[in-house]
C-alpha positions in Angstrom: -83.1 -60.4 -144.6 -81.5 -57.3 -145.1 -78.0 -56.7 -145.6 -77.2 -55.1 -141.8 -79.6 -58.1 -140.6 -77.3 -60.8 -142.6 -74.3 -59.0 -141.1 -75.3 -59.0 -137.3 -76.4 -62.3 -137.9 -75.6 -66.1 -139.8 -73.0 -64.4 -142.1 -71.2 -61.9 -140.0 -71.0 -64.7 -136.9 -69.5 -67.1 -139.6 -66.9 -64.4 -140.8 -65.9 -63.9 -137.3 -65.5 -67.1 -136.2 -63.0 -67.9 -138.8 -61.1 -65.1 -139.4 -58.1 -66.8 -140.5 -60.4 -68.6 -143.5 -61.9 -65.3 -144.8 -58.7 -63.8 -144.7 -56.7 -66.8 -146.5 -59.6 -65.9 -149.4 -58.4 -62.8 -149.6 -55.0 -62.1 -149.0 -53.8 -62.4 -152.5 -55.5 -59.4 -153.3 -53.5 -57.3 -150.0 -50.3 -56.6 -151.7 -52.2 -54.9 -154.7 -54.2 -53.0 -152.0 -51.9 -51.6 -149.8 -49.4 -50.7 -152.9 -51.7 -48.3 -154.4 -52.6 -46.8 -151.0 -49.2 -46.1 -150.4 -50.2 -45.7 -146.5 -47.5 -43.4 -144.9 -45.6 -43.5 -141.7 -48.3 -40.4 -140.0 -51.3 -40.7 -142.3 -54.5 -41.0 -140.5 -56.3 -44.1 -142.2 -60.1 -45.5 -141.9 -60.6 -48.9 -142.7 -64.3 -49.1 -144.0 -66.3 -52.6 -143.4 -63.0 -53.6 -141.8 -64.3 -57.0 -140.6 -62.2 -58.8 -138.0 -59.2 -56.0 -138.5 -56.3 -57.6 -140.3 -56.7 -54.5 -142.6 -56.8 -52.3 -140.1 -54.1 -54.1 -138.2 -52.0 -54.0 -141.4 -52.7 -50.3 -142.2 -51.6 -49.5 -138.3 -48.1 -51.0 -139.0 -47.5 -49.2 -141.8 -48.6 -45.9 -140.0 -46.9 -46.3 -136.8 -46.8 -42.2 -136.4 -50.2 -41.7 -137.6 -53.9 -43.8 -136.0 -56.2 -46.5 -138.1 -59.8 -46.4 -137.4 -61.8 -49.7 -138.5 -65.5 -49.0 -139.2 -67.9 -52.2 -139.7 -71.7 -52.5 -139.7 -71.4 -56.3 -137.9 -71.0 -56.3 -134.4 -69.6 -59.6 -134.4 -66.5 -58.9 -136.5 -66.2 -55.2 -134.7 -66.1 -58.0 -131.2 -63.7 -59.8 -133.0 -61.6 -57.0 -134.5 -61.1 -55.8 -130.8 -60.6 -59.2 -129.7 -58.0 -60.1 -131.8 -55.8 -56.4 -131.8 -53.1 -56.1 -128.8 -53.5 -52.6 -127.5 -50.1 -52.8 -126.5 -48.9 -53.3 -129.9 -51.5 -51.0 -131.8 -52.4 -48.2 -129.5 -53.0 -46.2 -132.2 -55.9 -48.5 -133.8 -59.5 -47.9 -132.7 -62.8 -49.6 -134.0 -66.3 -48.1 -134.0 -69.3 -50.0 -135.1 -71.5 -47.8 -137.5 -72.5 -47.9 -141.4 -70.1 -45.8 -143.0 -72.7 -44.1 -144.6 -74.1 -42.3 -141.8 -71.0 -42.5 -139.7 -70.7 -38.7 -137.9 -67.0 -38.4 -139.0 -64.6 -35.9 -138.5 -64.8 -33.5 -141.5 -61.2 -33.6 -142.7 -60.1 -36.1 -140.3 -58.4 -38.6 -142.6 -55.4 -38.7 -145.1 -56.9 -42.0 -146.5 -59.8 -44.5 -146.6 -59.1 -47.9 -147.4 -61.3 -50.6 -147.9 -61.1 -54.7 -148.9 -64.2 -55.3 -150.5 -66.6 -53.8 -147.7 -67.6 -50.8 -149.6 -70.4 -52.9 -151.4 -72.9 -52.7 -149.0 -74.3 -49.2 -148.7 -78.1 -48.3 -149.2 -77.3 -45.3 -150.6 -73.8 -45.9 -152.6 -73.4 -42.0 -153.2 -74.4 -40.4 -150.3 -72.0 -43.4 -148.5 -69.1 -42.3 -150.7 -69.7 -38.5 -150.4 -70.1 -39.1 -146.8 -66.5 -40.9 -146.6 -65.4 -37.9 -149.3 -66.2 -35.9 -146.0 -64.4 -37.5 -143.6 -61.1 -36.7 -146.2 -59.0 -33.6 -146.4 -58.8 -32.0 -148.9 -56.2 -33.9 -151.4 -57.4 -37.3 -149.5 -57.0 -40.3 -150.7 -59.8 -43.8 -151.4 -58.6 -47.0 -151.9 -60.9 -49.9 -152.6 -61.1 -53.3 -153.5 -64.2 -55.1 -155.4 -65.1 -57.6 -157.3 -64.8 -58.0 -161.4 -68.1 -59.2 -162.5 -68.8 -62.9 -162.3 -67.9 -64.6 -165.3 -69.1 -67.8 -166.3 -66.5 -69.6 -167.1 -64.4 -68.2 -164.3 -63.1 -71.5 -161.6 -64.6 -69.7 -158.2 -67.9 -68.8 -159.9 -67.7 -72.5 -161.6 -66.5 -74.0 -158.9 -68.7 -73.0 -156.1 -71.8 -73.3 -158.6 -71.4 -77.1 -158.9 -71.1 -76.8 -154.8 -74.0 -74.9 -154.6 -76.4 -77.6 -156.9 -74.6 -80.5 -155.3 -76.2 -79.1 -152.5 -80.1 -78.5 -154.1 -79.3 -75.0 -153.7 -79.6 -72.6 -156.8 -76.4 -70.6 -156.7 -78.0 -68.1 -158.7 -80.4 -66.6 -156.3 -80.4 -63.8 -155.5 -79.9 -62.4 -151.9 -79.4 -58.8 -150.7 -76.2 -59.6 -149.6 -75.3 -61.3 -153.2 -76.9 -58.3 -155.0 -74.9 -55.9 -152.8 -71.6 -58.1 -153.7 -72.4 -56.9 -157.7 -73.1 -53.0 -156.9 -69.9 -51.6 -157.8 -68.8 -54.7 -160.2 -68.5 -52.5 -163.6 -66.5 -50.0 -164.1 -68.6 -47.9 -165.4 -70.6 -47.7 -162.3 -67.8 -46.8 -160.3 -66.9 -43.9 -162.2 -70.6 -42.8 -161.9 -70.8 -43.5 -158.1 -67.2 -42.0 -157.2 -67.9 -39.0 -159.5 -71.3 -38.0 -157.9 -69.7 -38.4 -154.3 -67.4 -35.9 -155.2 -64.5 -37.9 -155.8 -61.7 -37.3 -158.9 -58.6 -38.6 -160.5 -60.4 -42.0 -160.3 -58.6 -45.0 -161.5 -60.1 -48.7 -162.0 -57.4 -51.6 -162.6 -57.9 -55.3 -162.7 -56.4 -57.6 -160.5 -56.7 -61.9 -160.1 -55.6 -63.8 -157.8 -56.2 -67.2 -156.2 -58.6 -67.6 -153.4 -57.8 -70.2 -151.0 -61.0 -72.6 -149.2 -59.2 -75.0 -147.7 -55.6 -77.3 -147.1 -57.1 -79.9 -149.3 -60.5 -80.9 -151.0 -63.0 -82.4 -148.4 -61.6 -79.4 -145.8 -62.9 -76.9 -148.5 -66.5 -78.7 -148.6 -67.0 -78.6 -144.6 -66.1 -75.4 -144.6 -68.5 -74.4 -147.4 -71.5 -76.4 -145.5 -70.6 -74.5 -142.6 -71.9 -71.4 -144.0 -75.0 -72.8 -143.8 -76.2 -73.2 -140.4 -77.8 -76.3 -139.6 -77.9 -78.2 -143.3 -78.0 -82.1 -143.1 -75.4 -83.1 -145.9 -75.1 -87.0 -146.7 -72.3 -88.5 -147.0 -72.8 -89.0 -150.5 -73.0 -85.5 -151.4 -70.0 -84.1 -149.5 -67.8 -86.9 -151.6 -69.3 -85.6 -154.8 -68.4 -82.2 -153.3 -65.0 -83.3 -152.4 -64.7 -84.9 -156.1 -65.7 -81.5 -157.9 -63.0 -79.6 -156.1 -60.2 -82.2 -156.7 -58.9 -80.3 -159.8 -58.4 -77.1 -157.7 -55.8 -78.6 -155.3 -52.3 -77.8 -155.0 -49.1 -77.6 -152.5 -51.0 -74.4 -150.9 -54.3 -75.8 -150.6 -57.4 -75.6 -153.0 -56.8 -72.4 -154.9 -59.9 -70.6 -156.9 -59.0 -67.8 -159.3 -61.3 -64.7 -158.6 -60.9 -61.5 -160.4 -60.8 -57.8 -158.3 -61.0 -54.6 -159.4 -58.6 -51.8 -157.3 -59.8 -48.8 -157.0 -58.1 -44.9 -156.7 -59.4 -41.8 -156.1 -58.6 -38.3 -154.6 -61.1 -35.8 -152.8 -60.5 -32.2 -155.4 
């Protein structure tokens, strides 16, 4: 399965049916997002692989003089993007389903792209970028979120590894989708990717936060066997689930640490 199949199908109808889980994952990493974008009160802002639009959303209330444009590949979370934005409230937000790297932007139609972890994905990483580069004015600015490398000791990777081979399943594997994840996960890379787009002034900075999968242990394990469409799960593995991620809960809920990398970077 390819990575535009995954996302029109299991794994982008999973995201958008459970919005408010995704985004609990994520939104420790939002405040170190939207601080280096800086988003202005008129700056003209596309939200690339903008999923079910919180980013969008939250980019539109920071720009309440300028307009937000949220760009995704899935048409489920485009659906739910619309579905869940009042136009009253956000007239100036608009979504269009399209891969960002082949989108037929405006040239110079943006101050700023933003993006939380869906700039992963492309076939073509630099003729994505270089096509996003073209949708900036001149001056413009890209702000990205993706992931640190997996390291092995790390709790998510640890934690969700155990899941994985309580389950029989080798968390290993490799997938397009997982492959894609690891694209832009050195640094090094991103320089190189960025550069031959036509970006400068690029900047990498590392981030962690906690990731959130659940209020409590065993709501954490459904909602990890729910990502897999119709697995039978005994009872006796969901309690060994539940037992591995018993160490991970707290007041908020069970809290993974991931690690992030923020990325900066100006068209010349």
């Amino acid at each position: 399965m390819t990575v535009a199949e995954a996302w029109n199908g299991p794994l982008g109808q999973h995201w958008a049916a459970h919005p408010d889980r995704y985004n609990a994952m994520l939104d420790g990493f939002d405040a170190a997002l939207f601080d280096a974008a800086a988003v202005a009160d008129g700056d003209r802002v596309v939200d690339i692989g903008c999923g079910s639009g919180l980013t969008t959303r939250m980019a539109a209330l920071r720009a309440p003089a300028g307009r937000v444009t949220g760009v995704d590949i899935s048409e489920p979370l485009v659906g739910r993007a619309r579905a869940l934005t009042d136009d009253a409230q956000f007239p100036h937000v608009t979504y269009r389903l399209g891969d960002a790297q082949s989108c037929a932007f405006e040239p110079g139609g943006y101050d700023l792209a933003i993006s939380r972890g869906g700039v992963m994905f492309f076939a073509d990483p630099v003729a994505a970028f270089a096509n996003i580069a073209g949708a900036l004015r001149p001056g413009g600015r890209l702000v990205f979120l993706c992931p640190q490398p997996a390291q092995p000791d790390g709790e998510e990777r640890k934690a969700l590894g155990l899941l994985a081979s309580l389950l029989g399943r080798d968390h290993t594997t490799e997938s397009a989708v997982a492959t894609a994840m690891a694209s832009l996960s050195e640094p090094e890379r991103i320089h190189e990717v960025l550069g031959a787009a036509g970006f400068t002034d690029i900047e990498v900075t590392g981030v962690s936060a906690d990731t959130c999968w659940g209020k409590d242990a065993a709501d954490a394990v459904g909602f990890f066997v729910s990502r897999a469409p119709g697995l039978a799960v005994s009872d006796a593995t969901r309690a060994a689930m539940t037992s591995a991620l018993l160490p991970y809960e707290t007041p908020r809920g069970v809290m993974l640490r991931a690690g992030v990398w923020v990325v900066a970077a100006r068209t010349p």
